[in-house]
mmCIF entry with sequence, helices, sheets and N, C-alpha, C, O atoms, coordinates in Angstrom:
data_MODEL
# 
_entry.id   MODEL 
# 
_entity.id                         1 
_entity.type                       polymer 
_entity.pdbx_number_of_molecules   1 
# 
_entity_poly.entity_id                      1 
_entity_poly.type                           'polypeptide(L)' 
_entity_poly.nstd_linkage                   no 
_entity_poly.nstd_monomer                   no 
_entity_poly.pdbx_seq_one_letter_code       
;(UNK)(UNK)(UNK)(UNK)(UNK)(UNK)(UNK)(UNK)(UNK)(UNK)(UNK)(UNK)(UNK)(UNK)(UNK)(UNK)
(UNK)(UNK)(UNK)(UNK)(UNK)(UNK)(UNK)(UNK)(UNK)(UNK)(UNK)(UNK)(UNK)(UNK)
;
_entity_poly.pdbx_seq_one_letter_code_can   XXXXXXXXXXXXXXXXXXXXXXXXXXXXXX 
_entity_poly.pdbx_strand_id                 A 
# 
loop_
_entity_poly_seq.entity_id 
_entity_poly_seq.num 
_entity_poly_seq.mon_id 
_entity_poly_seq.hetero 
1 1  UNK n 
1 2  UNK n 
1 3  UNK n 
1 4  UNK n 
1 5  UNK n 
1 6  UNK n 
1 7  UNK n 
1 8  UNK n 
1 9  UNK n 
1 10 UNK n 
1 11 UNK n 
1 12 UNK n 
1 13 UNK n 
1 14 UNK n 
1 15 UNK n 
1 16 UNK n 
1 17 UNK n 
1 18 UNK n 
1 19 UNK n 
1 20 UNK n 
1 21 UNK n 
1 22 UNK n 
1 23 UNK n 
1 24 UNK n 
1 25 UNK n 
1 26 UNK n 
1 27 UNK n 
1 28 UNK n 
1 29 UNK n 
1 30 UNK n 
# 
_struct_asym.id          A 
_struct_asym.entity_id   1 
# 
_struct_conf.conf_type_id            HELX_P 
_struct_conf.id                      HELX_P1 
_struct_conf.pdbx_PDB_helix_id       AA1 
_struct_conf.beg_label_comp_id       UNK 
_struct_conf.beg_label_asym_id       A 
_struct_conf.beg_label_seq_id        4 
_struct_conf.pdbx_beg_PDB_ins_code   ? 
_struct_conf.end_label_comp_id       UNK 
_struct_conf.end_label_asym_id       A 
_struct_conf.end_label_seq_id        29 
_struct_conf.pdbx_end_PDB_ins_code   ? 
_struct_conf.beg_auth_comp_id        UNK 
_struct_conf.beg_auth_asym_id        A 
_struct_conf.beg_auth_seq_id         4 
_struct_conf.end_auth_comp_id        UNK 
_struct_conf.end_auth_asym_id        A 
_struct_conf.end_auth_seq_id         29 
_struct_conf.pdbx_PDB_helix_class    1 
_struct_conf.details                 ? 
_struct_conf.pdbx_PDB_helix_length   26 
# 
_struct_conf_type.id          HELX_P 
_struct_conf_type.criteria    ? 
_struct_conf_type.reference   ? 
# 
loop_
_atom_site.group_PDB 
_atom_site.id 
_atom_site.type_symbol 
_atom_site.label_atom_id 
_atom_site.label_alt_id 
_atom_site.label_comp_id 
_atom_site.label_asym_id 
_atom_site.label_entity_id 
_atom_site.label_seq_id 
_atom_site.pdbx_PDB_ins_code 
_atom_site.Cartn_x 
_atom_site.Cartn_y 
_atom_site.Cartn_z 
_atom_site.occupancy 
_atom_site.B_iso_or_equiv 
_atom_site.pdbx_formal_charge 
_atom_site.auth_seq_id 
_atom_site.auth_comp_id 
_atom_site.auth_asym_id 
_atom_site.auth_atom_id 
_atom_site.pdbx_PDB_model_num 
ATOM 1   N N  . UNK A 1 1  ? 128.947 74.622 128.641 1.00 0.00 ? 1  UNK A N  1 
ATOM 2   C CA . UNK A 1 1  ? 128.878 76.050 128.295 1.00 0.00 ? 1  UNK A CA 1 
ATOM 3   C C  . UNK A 1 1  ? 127.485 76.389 127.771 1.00 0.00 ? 1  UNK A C  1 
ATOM 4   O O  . UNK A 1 1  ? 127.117 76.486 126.600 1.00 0.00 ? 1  UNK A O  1 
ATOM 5   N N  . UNK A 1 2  ? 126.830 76.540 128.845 1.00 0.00 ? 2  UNK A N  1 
ATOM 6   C CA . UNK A 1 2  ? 125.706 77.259 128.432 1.00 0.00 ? 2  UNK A CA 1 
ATOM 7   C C  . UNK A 1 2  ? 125.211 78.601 128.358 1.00 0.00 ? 2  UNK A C  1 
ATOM 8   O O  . UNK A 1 2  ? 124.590 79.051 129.320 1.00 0.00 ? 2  UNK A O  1 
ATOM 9   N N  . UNK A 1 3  ? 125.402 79.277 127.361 1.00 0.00 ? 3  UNK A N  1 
ATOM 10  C CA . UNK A 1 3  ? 125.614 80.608 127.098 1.00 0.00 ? 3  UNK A CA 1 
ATOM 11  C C  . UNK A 1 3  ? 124.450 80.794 126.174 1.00 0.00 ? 3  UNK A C  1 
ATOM 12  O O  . UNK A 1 3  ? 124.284 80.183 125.119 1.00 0.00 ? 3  UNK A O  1 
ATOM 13  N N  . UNK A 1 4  ? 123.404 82.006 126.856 1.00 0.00 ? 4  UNK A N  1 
ATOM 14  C CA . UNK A 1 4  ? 121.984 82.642 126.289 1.00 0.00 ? 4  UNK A CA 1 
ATOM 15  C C  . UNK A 1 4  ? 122.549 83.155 125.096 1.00 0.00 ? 4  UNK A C  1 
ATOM 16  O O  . UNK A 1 4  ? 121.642 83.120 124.265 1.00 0.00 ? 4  UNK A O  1 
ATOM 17  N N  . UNK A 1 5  ? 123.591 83.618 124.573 1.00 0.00 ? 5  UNK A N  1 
ATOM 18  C CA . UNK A 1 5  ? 124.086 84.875 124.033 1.00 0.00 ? 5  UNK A CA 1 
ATOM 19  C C  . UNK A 1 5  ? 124.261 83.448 122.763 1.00 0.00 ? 5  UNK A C  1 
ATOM 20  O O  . UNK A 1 5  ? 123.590 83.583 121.739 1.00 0.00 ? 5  UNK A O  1 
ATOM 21  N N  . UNK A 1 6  ? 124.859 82.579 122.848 1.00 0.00 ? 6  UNK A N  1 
ATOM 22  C CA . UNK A 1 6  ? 125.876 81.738 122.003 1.00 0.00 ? 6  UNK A CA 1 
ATOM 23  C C  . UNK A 1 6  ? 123.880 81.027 121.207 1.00 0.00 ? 6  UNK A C  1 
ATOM 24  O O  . UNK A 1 6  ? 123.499 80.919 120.041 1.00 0.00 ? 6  UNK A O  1 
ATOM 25  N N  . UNK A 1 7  ? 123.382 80.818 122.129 1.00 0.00 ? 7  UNK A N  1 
ATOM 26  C CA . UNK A 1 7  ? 121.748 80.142 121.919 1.00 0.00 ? 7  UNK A CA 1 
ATOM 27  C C  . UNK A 1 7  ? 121.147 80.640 120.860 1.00 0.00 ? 7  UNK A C  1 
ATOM 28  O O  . UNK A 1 7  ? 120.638 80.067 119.897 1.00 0.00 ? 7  UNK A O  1 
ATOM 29  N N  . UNK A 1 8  ? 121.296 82.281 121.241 1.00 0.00 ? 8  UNK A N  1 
ATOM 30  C CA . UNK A 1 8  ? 120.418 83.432 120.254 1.00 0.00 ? 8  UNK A CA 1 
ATOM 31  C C  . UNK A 1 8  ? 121.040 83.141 118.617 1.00 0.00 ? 8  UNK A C  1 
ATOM 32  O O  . UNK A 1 8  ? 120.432 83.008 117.555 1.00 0.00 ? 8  UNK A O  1 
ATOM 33  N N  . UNK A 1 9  ? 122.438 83.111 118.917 1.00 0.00 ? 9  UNK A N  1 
ATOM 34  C CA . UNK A 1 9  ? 123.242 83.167 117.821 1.00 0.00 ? 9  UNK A CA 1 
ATOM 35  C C  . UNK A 1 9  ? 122.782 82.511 117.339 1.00 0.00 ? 9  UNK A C  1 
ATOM 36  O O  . UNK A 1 9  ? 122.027 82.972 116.483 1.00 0.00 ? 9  UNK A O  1 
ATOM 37  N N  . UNK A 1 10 ? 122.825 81.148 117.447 1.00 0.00 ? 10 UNK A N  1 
ATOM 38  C CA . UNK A 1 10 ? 122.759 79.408 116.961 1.00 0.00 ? 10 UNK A CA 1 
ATOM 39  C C  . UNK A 1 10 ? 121.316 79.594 116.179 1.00 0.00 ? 10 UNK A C  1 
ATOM 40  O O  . UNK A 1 10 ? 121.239 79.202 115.015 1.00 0.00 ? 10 UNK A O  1 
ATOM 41  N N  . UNK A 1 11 ? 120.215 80.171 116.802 1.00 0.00 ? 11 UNK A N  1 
ATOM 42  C CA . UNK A 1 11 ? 119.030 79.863 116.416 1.00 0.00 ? 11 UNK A CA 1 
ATOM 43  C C  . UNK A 1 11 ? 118.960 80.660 115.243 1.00 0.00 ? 11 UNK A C  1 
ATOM 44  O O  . UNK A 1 11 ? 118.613 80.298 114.119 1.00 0.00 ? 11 UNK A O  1 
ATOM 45  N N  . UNK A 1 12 ? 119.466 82.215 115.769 1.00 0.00 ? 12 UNK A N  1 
ATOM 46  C CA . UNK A 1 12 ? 119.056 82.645 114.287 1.00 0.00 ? 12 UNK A CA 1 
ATOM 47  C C  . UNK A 1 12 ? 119.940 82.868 112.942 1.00 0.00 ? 12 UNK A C  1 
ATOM 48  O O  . UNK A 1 12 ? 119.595 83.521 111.957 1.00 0.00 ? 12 UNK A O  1 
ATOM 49  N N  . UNK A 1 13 ? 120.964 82.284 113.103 1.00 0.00 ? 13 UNK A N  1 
ATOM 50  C CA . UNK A 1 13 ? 122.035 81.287 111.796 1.00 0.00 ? 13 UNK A CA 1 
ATOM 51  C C  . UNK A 1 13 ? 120.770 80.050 111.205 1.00 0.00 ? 13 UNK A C  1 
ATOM 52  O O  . UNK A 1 13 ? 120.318 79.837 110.080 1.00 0.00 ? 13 UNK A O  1 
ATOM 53  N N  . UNK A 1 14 ? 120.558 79.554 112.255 1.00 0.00 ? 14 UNK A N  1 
ATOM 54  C CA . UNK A 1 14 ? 119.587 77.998 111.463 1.00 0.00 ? 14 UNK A CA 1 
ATOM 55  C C  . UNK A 1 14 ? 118.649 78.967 111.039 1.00 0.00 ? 14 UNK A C  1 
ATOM 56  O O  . UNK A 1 14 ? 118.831 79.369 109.890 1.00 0.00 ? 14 UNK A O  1 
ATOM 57  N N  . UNK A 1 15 ? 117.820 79.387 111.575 1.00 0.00 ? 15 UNK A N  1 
ATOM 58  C CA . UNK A 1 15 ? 116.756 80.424 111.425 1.00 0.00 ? 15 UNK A CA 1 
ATOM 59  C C  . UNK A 1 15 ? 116.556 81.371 109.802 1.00 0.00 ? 15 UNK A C  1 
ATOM 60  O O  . UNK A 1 15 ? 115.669 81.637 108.990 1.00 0.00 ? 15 UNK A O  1 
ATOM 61  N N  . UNK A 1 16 ? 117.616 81.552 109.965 1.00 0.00 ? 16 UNK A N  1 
ATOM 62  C CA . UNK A 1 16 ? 117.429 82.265 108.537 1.00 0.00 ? 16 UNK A CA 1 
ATOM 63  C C  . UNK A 1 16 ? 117.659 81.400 107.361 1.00 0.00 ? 16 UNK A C  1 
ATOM 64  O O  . UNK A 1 16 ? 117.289 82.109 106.425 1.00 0.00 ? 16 UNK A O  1 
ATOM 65  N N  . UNK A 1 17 ? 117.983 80.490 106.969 1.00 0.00 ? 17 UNK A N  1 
ATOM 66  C CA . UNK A 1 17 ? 118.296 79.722 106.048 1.00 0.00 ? 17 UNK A CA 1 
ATOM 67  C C  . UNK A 1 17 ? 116.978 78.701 106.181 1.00 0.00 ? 17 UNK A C  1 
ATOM 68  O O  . UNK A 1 17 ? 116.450 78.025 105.297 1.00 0.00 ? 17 UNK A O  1 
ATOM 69  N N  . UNK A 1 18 ? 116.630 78.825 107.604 1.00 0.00 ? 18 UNK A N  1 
ATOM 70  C CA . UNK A 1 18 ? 115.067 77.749 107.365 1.00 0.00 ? 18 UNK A CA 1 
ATOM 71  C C  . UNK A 1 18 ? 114.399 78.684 106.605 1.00 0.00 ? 18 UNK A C  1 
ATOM 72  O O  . UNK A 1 18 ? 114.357 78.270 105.447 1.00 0.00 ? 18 UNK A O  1 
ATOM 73  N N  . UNK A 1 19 ? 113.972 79.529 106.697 1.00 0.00 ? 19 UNK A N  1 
ATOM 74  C CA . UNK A 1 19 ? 112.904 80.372 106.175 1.00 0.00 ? 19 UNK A CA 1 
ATOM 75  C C  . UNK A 1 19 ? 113.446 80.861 105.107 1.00 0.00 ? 19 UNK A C  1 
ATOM 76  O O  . UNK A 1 19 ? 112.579 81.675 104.791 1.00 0.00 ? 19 UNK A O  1 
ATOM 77  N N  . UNK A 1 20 ? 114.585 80.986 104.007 1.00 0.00 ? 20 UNK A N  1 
ATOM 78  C CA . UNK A 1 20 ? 114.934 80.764 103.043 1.00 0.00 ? 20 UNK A CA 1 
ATOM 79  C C  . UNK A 1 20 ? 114.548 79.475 102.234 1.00 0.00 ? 20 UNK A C  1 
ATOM 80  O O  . UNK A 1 20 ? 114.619 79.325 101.014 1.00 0.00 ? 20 UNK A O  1 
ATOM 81  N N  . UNK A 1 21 ? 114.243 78.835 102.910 1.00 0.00 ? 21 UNK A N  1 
ATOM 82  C CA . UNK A 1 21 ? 113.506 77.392 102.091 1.00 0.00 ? 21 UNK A CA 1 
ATOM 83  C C  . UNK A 1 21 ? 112.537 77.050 102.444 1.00 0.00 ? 21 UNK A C  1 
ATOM 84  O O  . UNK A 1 21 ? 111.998 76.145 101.807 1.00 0.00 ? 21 UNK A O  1 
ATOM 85  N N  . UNK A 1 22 ? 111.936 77.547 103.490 1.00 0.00 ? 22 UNK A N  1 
ATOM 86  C CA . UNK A 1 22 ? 110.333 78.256 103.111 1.00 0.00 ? 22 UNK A CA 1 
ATOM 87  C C  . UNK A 1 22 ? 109.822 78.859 102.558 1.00 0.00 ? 22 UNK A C  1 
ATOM 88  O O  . UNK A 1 22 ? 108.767 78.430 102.089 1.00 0.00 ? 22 UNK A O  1 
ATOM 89  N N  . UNK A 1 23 ? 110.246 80.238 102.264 1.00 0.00 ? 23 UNK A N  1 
ATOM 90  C CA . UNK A 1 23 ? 109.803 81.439 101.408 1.00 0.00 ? 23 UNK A CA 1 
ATOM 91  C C  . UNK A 1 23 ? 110.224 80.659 99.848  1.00 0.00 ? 23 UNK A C  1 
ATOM 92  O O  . UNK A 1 23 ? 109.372 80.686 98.960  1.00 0.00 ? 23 UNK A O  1 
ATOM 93  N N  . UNK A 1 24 ? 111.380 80.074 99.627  1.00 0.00 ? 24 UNK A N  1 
ATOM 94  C CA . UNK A 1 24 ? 111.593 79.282 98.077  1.00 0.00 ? 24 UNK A CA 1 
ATOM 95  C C  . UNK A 1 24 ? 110.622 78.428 97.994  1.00 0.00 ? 24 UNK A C  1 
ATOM 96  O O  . UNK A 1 24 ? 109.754 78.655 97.152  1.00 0.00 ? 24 UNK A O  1 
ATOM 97  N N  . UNK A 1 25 ? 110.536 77.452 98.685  1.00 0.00 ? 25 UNK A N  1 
ATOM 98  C CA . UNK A 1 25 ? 108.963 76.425 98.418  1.00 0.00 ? 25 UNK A CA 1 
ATOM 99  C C  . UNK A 1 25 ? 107.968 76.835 98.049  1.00 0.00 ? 25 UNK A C  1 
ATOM 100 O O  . UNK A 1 25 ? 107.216 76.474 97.143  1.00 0.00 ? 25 UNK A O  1 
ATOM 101 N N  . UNK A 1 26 ? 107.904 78.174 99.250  1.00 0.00 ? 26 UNK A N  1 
ATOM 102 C CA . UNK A 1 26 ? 106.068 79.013 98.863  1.00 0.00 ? 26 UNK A CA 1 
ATOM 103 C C  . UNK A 1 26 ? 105.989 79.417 97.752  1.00 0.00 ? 26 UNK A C  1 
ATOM 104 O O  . UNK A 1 26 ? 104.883 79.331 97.217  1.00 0.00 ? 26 UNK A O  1 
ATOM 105 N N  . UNK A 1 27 ? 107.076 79.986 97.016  1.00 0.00 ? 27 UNK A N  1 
ATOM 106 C CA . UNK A 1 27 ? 107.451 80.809 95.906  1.00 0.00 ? 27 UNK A CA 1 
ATOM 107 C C  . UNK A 1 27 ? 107.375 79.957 94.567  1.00 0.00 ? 27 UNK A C  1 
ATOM 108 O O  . UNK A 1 27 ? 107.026 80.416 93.479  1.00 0.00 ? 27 UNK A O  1 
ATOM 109 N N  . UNK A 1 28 ? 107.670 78.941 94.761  1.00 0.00 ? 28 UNK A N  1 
ATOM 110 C CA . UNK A 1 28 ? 107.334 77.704 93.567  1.00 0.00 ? 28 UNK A CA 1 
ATOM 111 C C  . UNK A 1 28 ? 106.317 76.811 93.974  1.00 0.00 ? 28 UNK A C  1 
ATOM 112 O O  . UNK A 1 28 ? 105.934 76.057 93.080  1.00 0.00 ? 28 UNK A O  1 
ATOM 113 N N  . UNK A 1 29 ? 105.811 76.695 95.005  1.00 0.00 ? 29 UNK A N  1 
ATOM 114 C CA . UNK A 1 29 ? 104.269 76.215 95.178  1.00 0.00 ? 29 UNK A CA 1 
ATOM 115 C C  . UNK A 1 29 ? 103.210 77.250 94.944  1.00 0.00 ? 29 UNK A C  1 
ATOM 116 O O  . UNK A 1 29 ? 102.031 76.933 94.779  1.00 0.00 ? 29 UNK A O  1 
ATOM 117 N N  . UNK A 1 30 ? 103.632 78.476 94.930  1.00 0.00 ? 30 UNK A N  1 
ATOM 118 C CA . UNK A 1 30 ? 101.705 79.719 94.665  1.00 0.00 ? 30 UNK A CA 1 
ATOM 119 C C  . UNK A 1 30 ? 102.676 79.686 92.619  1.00 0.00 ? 30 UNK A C  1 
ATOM 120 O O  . UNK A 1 30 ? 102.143 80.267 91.673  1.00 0.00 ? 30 UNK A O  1 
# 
């Protein structure tokens, strides 16, 4: 089941929680 639609989803679920602990790192590293 390879579904573009199910892909988009997937990435930007991980996606936002990566860059939630990016923006926290940057935020206690400056």
């Amino acid at each position: 089941m390879n579904n573009p639609v199910v892909g988009i989803v997937n990435a930007t679920l991980f996606s936002i929680p990566l860059w939630g602990i990016i923006y926290f790192g940057v935020s206690i590293f400056i």
